[in-house]
C-alpha positions as CSV (number, residue, x, y, z in Angstrom):
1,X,4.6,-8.3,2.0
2,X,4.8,-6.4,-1.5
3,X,5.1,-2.8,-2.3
4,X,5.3,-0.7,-4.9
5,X,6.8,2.6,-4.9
6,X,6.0,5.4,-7.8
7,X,6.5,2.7,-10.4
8,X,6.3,3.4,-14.0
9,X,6.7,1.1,-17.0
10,X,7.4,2.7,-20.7
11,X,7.3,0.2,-23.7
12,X,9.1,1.4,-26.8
13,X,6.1,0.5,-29.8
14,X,6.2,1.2,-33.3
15,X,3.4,4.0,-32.9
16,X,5.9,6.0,-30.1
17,X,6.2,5.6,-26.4
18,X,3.8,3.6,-24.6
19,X,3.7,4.0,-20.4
20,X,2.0,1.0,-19.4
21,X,1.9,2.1,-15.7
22,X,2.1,5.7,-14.2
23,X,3.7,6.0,-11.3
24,X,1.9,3.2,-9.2
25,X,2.0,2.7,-5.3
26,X,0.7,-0.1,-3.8
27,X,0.9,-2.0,-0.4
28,X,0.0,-5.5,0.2
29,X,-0.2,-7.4,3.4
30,X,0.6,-10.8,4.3
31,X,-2.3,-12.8,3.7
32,X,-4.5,-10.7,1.8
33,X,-6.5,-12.0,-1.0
34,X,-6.7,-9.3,-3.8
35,X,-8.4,-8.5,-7.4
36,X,-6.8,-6.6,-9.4
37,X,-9.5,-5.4,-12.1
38,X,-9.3,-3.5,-15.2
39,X,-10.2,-3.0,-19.1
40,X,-8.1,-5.0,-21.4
41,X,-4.7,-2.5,-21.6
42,X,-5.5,-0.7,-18.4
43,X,-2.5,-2.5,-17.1
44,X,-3.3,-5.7,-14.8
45,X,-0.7,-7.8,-16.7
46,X,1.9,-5.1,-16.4
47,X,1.3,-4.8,-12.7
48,X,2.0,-8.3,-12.5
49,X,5.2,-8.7,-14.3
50,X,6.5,-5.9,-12.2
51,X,6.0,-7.8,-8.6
52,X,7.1,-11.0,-9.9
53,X,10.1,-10.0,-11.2
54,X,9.0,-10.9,-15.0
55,X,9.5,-7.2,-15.8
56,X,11.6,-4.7,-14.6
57,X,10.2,-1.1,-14.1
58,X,11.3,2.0,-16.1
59,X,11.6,3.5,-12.6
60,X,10.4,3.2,-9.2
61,X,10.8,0.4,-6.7
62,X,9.5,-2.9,-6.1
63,X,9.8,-4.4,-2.9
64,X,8.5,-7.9,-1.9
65,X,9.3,-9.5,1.5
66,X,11.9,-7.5,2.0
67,X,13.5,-8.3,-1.4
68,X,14.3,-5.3,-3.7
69,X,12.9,-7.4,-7.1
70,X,13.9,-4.6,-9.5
71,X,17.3,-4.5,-8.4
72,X,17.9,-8.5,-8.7
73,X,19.9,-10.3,-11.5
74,X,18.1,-11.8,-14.6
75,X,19.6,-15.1,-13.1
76,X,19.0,-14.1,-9.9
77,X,15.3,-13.2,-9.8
78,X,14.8,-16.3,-11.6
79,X,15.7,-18.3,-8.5
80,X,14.0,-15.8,-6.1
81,X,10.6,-16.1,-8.2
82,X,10.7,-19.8,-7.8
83,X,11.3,-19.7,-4.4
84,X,8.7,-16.8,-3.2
85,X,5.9,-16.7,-6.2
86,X,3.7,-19.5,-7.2
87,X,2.8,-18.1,-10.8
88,X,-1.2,-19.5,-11.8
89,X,-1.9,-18.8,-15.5
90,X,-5.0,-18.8,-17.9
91,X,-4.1,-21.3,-20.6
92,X,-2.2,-23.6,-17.7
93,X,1.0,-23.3,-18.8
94,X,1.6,-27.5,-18.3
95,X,4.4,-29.2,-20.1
96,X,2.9,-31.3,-22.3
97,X,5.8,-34.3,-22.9
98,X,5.8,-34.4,-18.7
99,X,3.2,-36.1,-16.6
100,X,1.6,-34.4,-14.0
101,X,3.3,-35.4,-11.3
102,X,6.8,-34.7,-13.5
103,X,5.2,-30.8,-14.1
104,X,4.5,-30.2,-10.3
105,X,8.3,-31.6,-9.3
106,X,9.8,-29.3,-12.1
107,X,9.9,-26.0,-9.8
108,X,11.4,-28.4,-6.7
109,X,14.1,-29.3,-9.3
110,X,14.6,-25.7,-10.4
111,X,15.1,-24.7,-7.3
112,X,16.4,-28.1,-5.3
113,X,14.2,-26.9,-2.4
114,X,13.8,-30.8,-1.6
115,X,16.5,-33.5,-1.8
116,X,15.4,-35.8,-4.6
117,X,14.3,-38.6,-2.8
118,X,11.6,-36.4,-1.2
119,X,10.1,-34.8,-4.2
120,X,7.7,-37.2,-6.0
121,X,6.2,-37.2,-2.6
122,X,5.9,-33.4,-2.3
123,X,4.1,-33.8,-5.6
124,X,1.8,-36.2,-4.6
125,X,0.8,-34.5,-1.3
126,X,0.1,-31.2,-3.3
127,X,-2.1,-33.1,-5.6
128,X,-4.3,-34.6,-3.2
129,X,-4.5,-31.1,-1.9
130,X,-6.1,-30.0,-5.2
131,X,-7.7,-33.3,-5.3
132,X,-6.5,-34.6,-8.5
133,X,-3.9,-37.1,-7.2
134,X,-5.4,-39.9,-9.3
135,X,-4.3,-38.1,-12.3
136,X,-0.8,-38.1,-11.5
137,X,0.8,-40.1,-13.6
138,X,-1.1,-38.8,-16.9
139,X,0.2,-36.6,-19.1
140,X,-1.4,-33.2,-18.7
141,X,-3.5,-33.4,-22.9
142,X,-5.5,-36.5,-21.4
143,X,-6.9,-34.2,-18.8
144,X,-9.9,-31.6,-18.9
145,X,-8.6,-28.1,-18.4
146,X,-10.3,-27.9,-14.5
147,X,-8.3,-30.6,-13.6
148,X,-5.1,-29.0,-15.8
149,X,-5.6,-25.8,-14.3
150,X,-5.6,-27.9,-10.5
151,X,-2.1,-29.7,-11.5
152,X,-1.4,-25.7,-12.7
153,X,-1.9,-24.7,-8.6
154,X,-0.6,-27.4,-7.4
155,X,2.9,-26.5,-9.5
156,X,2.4,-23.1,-8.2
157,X,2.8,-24.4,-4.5
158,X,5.6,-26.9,-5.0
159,X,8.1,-24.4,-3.1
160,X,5.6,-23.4,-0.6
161,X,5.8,-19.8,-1.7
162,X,4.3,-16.9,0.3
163,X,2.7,-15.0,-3.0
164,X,0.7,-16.8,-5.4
165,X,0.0,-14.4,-8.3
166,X,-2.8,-15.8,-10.6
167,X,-3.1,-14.2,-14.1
168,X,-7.4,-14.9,-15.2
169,X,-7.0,-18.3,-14.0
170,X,-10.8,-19.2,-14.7
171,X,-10.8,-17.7,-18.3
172,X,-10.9,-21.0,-19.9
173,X,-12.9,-22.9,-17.5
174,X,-16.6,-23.2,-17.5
175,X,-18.8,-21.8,-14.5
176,X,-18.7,-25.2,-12.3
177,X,-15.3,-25.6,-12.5
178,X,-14.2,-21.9,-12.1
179,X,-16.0,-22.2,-8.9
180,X,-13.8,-25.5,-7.7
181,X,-10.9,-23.0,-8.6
182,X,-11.7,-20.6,-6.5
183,X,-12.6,-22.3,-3.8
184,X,-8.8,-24.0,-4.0
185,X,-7.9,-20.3,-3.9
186,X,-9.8,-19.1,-0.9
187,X,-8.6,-22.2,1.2
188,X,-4.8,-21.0,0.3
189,X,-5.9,-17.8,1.6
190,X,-7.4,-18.9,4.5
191,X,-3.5,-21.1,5.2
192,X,-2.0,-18.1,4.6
193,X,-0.8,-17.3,1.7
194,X,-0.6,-13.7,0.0
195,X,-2.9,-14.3,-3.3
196,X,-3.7,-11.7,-6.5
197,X,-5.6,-12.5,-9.1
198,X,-6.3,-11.0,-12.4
199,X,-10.0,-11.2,-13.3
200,X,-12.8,-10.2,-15.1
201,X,-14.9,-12.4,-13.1
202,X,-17.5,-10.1,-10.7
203,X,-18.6,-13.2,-8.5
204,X,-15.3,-13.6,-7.6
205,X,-14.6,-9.9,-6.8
206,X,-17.2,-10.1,-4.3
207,X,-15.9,-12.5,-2.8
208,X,-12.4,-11.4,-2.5
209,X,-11.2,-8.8,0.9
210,X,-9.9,-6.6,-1.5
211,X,-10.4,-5.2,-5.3
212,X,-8.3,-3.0,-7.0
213,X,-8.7,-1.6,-10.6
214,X,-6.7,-0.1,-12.7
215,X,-7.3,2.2,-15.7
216,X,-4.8,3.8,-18.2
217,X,-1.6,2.4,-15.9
218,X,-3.0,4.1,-12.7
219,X,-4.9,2.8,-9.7
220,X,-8.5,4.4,-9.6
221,X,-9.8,2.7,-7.0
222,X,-8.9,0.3,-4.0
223,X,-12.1,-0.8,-2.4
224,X,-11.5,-3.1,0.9
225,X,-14.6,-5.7,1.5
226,X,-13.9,-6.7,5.4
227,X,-15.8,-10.2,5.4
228,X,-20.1,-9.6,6.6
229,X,-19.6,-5.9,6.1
230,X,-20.2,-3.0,3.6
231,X,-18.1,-2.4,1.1
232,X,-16.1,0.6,2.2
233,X,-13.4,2.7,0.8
234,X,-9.9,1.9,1.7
């Protein structure tokens, strides 16, 4: 589902050059559900920009579902990312003049995935799924930020992408509710989709098939966690 061939990202910074990732390779599967773990400036967010398409790599390749991402258009990849990545983020990301229901259509209307009479109900059917269709016609400040971050997931999957990429989605949430949140994430998984996340959290690690941590833009270890087993080295 995504690879990543000998990848490297250089930023230009006031202090000099700065190579955010060094030469990374990575393989996903369909239907994994991945960690990706790290110091602050080790490189997760990086890593992430490069497979969605946000960033382009200095060099190297970046191949998801068959898609060449480094290669596409700046308008091109726009489209593609709305159509194959559900994009999850810490702070919700929620339009804040838009009601709920009106920020979970937005990507259908970016990408006219539905005709127009079918999308309110495309909404509504996602947010029963994250179980905050009540809510729907609200606008997104009247909410707590569990049930933002649910309208957040429930944008994310308004395309039905294969790859949701979720960037410390429970950062901002308190324990309880960063436990509803991931267990919205491991039923996706279980349906499914592809799913990384960015996390600091170490219950969630545990409870993930795969974690992989980064350090100083390179991948130092990939541990694989088959479910009721060990944890072995992949």
């Amino acid at each position: 589902m995504i690879e990543l061939k000998k990848v490297v990202k250089t930023y230009q910074t006031a202090a000099g050059e700065f190579t955010a990732l060094k030469a990374v390779d990575l393989q996903v599967s369909e239907g994994e559900f991945i960690a990706v773990v790290g110091k602050s400036g080790s490189g997760k967010s990086t890593l992430l920009n490069m497979l969605t398409g946000i960033d382009r790599p200095t060099s190297g390749e970046v191949q998801v579902g068959g898609t060449a991402v480094h290669s596409l258009s700046e308008g091109s990849v726009a489209v593609w990312r709305g159509r194959n990545i559900g994009l999850v983020f810490q702070f919700f990301q929620l339009l804040p003049t838009l009601t709920v229901v009106e920020n979970v259509i937005l990507p259908i209307d970016f990408c006219n995935t539905l005709p127009p009479r079918l999308r309110r109900n495309r909404a509504m059917q996602l947010l029963e799924q994250v179980g905050i269709a009540d809510q729907a016609d609200k606008m997104p400040a009247a909410l707590s930020g569990g049930q933002q971050q649910r309208v957040a997931i429930a944008r994310a999957l308004a395309n039905d992408p294969p790859i949701i990429v979720a960037d410390e989605p429970t950062g901002n949430l308190d324990s309880q509710t960063a436990e509803s949140v991931y267990q919205l994430l491991e039923n996706l998984a279980a349906m499914g989709k592809t799913i990384l996340v960015v996390t600091h959290e170490q219950d969630l690690t545990q409870r993930l098939n795969r974690t992989i941590t980064l350090s100083d833009g390179e991948i130092v270890e990939d541990l694989l966690l088959p479910l009721g087993k060990e944890m072995a080295h992949a």
